[in-house]
C-alpha positions, 0 to 999 in steps of 0.5 A: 102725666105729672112728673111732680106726683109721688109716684113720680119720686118727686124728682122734678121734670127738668132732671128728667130732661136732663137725664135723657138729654145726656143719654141720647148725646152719649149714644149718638157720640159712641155709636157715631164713633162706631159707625163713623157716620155721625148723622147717621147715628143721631137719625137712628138715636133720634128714632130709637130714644122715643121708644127707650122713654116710652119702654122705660116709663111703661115699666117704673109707672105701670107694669111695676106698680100693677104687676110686681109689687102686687107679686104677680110676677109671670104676668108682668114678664110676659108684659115687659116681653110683649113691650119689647117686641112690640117695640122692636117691631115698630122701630124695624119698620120706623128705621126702614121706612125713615132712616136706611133700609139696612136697620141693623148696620152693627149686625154680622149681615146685612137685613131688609126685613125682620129675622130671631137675630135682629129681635133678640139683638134689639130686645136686649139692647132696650132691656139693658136701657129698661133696666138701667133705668129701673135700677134708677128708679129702685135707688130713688124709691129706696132712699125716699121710703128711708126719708119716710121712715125717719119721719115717721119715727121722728114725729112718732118720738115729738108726739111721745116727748109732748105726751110725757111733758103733758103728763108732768105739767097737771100732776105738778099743779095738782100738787100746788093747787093743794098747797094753796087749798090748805092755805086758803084753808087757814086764811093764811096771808101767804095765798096771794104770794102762791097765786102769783107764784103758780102763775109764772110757773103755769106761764113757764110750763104752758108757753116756754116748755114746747120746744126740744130744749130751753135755755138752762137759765130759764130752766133754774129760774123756773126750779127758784120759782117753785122753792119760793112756793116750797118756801112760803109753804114750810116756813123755818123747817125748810133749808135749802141749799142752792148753788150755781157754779160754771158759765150757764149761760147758752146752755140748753137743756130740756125743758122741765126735766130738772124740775122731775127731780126736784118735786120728787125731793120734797114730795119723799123728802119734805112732805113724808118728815116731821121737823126741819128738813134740808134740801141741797141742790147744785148746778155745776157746768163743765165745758158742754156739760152740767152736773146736777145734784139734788139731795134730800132726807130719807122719808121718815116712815119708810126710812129703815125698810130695805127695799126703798125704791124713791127712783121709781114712780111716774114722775122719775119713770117720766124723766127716764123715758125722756132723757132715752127718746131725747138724748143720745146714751152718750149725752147723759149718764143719771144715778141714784144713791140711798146714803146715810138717811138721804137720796141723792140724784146725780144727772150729767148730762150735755146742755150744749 
């Protein structure tokens, strides 16, 4: 038998050992207190617990597994009674071959030979032992199938978070990658400074960004990279405003999430405006949390239509979907305004 199965509950042999070690001790104390007869007691416990492991284990690692969790429920209490009398019988005549031919010292009377009393006494002293420890064994079950569950959906959760980190990499290349189209287009002398720019970020974004969280100075670095490549792009009509104010140093946050918001700024703000165009951007890190705000003009051909919705989209929907599978509801609170031709994204959230 291999007690290190998963039918076995994974708990190794030695507790096994331990447990019954420290039930035959208990009973030969309490019945040898009993009887006043000590060695006696150990005789007849070291007679019985041989039949108390086999009934028990007969049970958790046959008869239940066979029987009741296939719901075939009047054949597994004829089982467990056919068990018990079985065992009855064969400790009767072990006790009254090996032992005393009294086999039932704590009865009303005196036996030498089986009698209803003795069986039903006997029978519900081995269900009390079967019971107690299949009660064990129901706990053990429970809280690994609660251990299971949480893994599950814990890895469930790991495999939706790379999902949707995979969804932001290829749609925030393929955007740069036309940017560097239409410069190589006007054989611009600004394409080797892009190349080189869009290589650390594809670096970054390939090799830094697979862990749960990432160091928010990495994550600021990456978002200075991509405005260089926003930079070089727009040339004058481009102002941004950029400023870091608290401690961000061992802070952590997750990764690419930041970078959502900025792409969405110059997607709706820069590339759909004719002119100069400004951008602000601020980090502000209060004790365990950071205060982000990103700012950007209204786009000019839909900026008077009522119904403007620049929060939704699959870049913000994505972000949105991260920040409820990475974070408690408690770590971060994100909100979007229209206000006076511009859109301003508020993240607060914990990078401790």
């Amino acid at each position: 038998m291999n007690f290190n199965s998963s039918k076995f509950y994974k708990i190794p042999l030695h507790y096994h050992i331990i447990f019954w070690l420290i039930y035959f001790l208990f009973n030969t104390f309490r019945w040898g207190s009993y009887f006043n007869d000590y060695l006696y007691s150990f005789k007849t416990n070291l007679l019985g617990f041989p039949i108390h492991i086999t009934l028990c284990y007969l049970n958790i690692l046959i008869l239940m597994p066979n029987l009741v969790y296939r719901k075939k429920y009047t054949l597994y209490i004829l089982s467990v009674i056919a068990a018990l009398f079985i065992m009855v019988l064969v400790k009767f005549n072990l006790t009254y071959l090996l032992i005393s031919h009294n086999v039932w010292p704590e009865g009303p009377e005196q036996i030498e030979k089986l009698s209803f009393n003795y069986f039903i006494d006997m029978m519900i002293g081995e269900l009390y032992v079967i019971t107690f420890v299949t009660a064990i064994k129901i706990t053990f079950d429970f809280l690994n199938e609660q251990k299971r569950v949480t893994d599950l959906e814990k890895s469930q959760l790991e495999t939706e978070l790379l999902f949707l980190k995979s969804q932001i990499s290829p749609h925030f290349f393929f955007n740069t990658l036309n940017n560097i189209y239409s410069l190589s287009v006007e054989k611009s002398n600004k394409t080797p400074k892009v190349v080189i720019k869009l290589s650390e970020l594809m670096r970054y974004m390939l090799y830094e960004t697979k862990n749960k969280r990432q160091t928010l100075e990495n994550e600021i670095l990456c978002i200075q990279n991509y405005l260089d490549l926003e930079r070089i792009r727009n040339d004058d009509r481009l102002e941004i405003n950029m400023s870091i104010s608290g401690d961000i140093h061992d802070k952590e946050i997750g990764p690419i999430l930041l970078l959502t918001f900025v792409e969405n700024a110059f997607k709706h703000g820069v590339n759909k405006n004719i002119g100069k165009v400004k951008i602000d951007i601020s980090f502000e890190v209060k004790e365990d949390f950071l205060y982000f705000t990103i700012k950007n003009p209204m786009p000019a051909i839909t900026k008077h239509k009522d119904n403007l919705n620049i929060s939704s989209g699959i870049g913000i929907e994505n972000v949105k979907k991260r920040l409820e599978l990475g974070y408690n509801k408690n770590d971060y609170k994100l909100s979007f305004k229209n206000k006076k031709n511009s859109f301003v994204v508020k993240l607060i959230i914990k990078v401790s």
